[in-house]
C-alpha positions as CSV (number, residue, x, y, z in Angstrom):
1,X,164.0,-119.3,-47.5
2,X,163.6,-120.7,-44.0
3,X,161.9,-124.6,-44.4
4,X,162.5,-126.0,-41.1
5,X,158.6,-127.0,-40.9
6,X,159.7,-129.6,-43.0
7,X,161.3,-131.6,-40.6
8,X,159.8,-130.9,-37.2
9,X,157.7,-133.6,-35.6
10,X,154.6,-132.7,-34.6
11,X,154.4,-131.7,-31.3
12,X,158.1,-130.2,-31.3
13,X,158.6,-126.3,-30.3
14,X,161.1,-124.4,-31.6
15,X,163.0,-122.6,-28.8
16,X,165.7,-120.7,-31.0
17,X,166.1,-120.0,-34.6
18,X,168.3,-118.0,-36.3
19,X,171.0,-117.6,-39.3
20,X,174.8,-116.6,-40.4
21,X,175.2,-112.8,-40.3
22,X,176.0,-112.2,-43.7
23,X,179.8,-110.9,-44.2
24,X,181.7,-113.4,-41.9
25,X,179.4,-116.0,-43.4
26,X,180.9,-114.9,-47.3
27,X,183.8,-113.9,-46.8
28,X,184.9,-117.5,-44.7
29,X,184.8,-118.7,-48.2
30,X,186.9,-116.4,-49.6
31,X,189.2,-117.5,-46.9
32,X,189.2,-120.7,-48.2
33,X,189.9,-119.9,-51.4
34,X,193.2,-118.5,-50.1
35,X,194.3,-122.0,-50.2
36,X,193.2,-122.0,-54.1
37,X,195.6,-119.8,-55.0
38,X,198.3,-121.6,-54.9
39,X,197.2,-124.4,-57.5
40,X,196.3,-121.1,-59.2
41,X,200.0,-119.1,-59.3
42,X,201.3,-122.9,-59.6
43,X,199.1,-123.3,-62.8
44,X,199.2,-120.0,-64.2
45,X,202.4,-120.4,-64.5
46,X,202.8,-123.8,-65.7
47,X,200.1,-122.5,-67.8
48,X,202.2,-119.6,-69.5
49,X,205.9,-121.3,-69.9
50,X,204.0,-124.2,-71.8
51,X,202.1,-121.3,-73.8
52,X,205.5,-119.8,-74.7
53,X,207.0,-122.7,-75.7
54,X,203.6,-123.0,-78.3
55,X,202.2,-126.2,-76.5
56,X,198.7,-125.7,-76.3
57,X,198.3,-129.2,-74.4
58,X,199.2,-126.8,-71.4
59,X,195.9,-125.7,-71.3
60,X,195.1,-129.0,-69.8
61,X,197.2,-128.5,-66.9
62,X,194.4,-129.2,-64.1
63,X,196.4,-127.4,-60.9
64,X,195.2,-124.1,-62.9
65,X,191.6,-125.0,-63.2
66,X,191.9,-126.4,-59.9
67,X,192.9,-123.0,-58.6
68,X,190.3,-121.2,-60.8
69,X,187.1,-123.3,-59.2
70,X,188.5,-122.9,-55.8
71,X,188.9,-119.4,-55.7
72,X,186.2,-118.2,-57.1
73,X,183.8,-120.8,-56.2
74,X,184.0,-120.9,-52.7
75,X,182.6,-117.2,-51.8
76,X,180.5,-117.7,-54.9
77,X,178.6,-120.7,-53.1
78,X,178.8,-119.0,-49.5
79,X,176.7,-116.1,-51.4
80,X,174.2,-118.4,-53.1
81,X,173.4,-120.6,-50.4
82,X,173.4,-118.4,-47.6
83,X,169.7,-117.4,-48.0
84,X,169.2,-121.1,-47.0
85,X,171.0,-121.6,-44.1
86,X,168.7,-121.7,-41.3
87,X,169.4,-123.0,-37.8
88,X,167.0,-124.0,-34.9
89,X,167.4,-125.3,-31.6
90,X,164.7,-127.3,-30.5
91,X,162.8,-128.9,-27.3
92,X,164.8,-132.5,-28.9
93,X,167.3,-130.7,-31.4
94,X,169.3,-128.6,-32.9
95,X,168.4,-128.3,-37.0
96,X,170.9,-127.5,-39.9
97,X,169.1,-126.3,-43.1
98,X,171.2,-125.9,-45.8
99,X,171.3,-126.3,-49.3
100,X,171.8,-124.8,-52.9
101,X,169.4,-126.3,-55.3
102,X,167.4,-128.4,-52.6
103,X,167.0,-128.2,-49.0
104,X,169.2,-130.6,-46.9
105,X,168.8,-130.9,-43.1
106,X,170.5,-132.5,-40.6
107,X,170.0,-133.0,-37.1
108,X,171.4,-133.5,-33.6
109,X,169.7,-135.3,-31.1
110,X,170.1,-134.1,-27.6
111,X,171.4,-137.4,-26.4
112,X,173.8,-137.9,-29.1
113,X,175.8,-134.5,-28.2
114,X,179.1,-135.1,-26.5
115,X,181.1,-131.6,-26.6
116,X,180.3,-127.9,-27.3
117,X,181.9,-124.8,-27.5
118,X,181.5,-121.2,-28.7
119,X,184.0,-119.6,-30.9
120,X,184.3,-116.3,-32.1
121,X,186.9,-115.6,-35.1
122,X,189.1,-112.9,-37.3
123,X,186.6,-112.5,-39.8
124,X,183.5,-112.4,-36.8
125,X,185.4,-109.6,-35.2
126,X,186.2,-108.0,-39.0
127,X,182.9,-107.8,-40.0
128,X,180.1,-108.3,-37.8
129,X,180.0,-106.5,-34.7
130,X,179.1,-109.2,-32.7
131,X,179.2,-112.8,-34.2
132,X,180.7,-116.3,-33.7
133,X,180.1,-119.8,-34.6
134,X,179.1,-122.5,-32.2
135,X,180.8,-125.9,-32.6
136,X,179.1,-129.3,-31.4
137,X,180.7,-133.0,-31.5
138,X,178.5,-135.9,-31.3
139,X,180.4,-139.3,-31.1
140,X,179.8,-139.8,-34.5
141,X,181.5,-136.4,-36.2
142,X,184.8,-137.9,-36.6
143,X,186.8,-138.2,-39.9
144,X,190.0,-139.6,-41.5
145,X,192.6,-137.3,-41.4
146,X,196.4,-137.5,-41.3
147,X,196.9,-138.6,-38.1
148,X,194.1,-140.8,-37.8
149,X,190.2,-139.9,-36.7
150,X,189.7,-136.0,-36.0
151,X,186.6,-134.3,-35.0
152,X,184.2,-132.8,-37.4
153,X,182.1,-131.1,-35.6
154,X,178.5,-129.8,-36.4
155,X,178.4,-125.6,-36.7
156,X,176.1,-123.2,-36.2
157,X,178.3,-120.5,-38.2
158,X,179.1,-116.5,-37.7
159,X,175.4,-116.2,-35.7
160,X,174.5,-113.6,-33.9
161,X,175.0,-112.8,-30.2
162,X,177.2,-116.0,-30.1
163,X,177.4,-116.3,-26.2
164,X,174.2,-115.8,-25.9
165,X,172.8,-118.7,-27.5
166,X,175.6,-120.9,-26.3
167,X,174.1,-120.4,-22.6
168,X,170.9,-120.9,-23.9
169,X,171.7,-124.0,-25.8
170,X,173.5,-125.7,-22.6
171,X,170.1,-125.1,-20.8
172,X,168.4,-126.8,-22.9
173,X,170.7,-129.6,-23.7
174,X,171.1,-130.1,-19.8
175,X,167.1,-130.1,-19.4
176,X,166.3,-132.1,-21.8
177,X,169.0,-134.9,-21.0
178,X,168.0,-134.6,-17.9
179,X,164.2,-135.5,-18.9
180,X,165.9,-138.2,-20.8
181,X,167.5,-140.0,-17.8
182,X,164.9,-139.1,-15.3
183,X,161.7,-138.6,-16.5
184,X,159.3,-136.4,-14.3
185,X,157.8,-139.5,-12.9
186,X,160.7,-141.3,-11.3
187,X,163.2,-138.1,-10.1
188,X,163.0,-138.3,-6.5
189,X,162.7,-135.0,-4.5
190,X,166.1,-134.8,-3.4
191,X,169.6,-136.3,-3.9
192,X,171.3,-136.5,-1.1
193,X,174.7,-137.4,-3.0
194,X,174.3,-134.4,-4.9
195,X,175.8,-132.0,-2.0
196,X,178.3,-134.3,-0.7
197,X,181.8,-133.0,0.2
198,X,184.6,-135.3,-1.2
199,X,187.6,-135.4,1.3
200,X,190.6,-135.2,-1.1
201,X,192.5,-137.1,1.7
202,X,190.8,-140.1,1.4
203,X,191.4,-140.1,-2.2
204,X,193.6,-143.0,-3.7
């Protein structure tokens, strides 16, 4: 159920909309859960030697369970939320709704975007005819991770006609940053630094 009205401001126009084609969209959590299986085979058998030997305290062994939630979980929640997930590029932003009980939303001011690119996957190519995911960094998407802070960026997953909207959404992202640093009234006409040739010879 799309509820992006929710969140837009009043006088903000929604350029782009769209959502996950389905199958990429699910089965990306079954690819998850591929990493679930091996607490599960680790578990299970666990699980059965402790069975054998008539120790029903096995049953408590968590790296089972553990295996059990991820793999079946994962696609189970990509199904259920799915009809939620809603994105929206903006004249100031790009929306996330998302959300399995209630609707989350999260945003990403024009301004605040540092990177972007478009990717297109196995399971895009497997089962959509033509889909991909759109990935974009802000200075603040970075994480903990093994070797210090990595990039987490924001995604606009499996959509449709990924290249598409990537051109689209560098338009707009250039327009309005521009309107950002130079508002209408104080752009001059021309730039005359803008065309200048830079004589690699003279460069130290």
């Amino acid at each position: 159920m799309r509820e992006l009205d929710k969140v837009l401001d009043e006088h903000e126009k929604v350029f782009w909309e769209g959502k996950p084609n389905f199958w990429p969209f699910f089965f990306s959590g079954i690819a998850a859960s591929l990493f679930g299986i091996i607490f599960l085979v680790a578990g299970a058998f666990v699980l059965v030697q402790g069975l054998k030997s008539g120790n029903w305290l096995f049953l408590l062994f968590p790296h089972f369970w553990i295996g059990v939630v991820i793999v079946f979980g994962a696609p189970i929640y990509k199904a259920l939320v799915y009809k939620h997930t809603y994105y929206a590029i903006t004249n100031k932003r790009v929306l996330f709704q998302t959300g399995l009980i209630g609707r989350d939303f999260r945003i990403i001011d024009f301004d605040q975007i540092t990177n972007a690119e478009v990717n297109v996957g196995v399971l895009d190519k497997l089962f959509s005819r033509d889909s991909g995911s759109i990935l974009i960094s802000t200075a603040g998407t970075f994480g903990q991770g093994k070797h210090g802070r990595i990039a987490r960026p924001y995604v606009l997953s499996n959509i449709p006609d990924p290249y598409g909207v990537f051109k689209f959404f560098k338009k707009v992202s250039h327009a309005v940053k521009t309107d950002i640093q130079y508002p209408n009234k104080y752009r001059p006409k021309s730039n005359p630094g803008y065309h200048t040739a830079l004589d690699p010879s003279k460069v130290r």
